[in-house]
C-alpha positions as CSV (number, residue, x, y, z in Angstrom):
1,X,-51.2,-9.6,67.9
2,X,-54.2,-7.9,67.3
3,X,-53.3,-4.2,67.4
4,X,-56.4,-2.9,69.8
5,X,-55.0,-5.5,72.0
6,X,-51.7,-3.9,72.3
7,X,-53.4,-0.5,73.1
8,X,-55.4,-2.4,75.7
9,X,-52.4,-4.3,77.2
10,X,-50.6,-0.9,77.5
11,X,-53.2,0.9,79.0
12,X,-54.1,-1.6,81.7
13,X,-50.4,-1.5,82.4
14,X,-51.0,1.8,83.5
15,X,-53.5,1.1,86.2
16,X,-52.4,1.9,89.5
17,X,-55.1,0.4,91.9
18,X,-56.4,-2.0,92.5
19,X,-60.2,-0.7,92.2
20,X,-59.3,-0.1,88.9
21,X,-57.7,-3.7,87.6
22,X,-60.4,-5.4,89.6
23,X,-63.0,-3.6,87.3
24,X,-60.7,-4.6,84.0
25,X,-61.4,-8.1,85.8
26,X,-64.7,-7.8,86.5
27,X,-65.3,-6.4,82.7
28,X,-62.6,-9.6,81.0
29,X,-64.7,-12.3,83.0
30,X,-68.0,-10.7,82.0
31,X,-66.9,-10.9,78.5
32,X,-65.5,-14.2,78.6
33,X,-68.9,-15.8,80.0
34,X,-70.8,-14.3,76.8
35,X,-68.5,-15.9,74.5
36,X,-68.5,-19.1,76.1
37,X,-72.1,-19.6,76.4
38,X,-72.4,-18.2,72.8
39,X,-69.7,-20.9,71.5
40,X,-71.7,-23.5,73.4
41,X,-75.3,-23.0,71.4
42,X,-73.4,-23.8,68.6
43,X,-73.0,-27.5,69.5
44,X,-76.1,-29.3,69.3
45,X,-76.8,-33.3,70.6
46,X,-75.4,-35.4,67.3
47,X,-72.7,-33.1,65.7
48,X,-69.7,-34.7,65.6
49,X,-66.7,-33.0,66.7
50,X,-63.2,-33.1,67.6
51,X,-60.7,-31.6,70.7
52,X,-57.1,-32.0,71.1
53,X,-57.4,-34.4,74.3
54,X,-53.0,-33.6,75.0
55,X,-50.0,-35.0,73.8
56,X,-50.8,-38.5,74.8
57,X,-53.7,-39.0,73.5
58,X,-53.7,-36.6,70.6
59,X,-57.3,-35.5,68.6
60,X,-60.5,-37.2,69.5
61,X,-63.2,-37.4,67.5
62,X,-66.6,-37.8,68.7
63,X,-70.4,-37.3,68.6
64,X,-72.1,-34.2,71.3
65,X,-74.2,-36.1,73.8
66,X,-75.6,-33.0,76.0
67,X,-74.7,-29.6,76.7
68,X,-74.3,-28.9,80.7
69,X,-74.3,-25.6,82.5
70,X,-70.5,-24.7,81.3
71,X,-69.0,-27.3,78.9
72,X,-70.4,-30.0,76.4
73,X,-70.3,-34.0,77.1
74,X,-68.9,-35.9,74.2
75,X,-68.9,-39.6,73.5
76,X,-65.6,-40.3,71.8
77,X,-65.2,-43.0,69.6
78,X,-63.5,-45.7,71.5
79,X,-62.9,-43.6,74.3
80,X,-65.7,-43.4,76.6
81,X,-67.7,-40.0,77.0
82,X,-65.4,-36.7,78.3
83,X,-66.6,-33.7,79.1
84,X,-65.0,-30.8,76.9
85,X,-64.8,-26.7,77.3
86,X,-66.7,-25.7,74.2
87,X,-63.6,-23.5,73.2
88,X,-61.9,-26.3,72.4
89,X,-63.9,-28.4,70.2
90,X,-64.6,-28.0,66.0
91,X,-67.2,-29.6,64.2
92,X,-66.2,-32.0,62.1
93,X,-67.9,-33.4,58.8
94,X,-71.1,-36.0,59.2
């Protein structure tokens, strides 16, 4: 585990009301938004990517269709088109 982590972990452990968690909240879900919209722009229409779709049905590989407000539509191949938390995808070669 990252070591700042840690320190955070410990420290929010500490908190004693909940004024104070709720602004830890506040500040987590703000930060969590930015890096999810910035992971987003980095799919674009036609990269072809891949997501682990679970333990039935394993990786799927597919081509980006559109980006929507939160996640990214993906036409797998053979599969139909899914829509996918860009967190969970990686590009894949051409």
């Amino acid at each position: 585990m990252n070591p700042l982590v840690s320190q955070i972990r410990g420290q929010v452990l500490q908190l004693d009301t909940m004024e104070d968690v709720n602004e830890v909240y506040a500040a987590l879900k703000t930060q969590t938004d930015r890096i999810q919209r910035a992971t987003k722009l980095e799919f674009r229409s036609g990269d072809r990517v891949q997501f682990d779709a679970g333990k039935y049905k394993g990786t799927l590989t597919g081509t980006v269709v559109r980006r929507l407000q939160k996640n990214i539509r993906v036409k797998v191949d053979g599969a139909g088109e899914w829509t996918v938390a860009p967190s969970l995808l990686r590009k894949v070669g051409p």
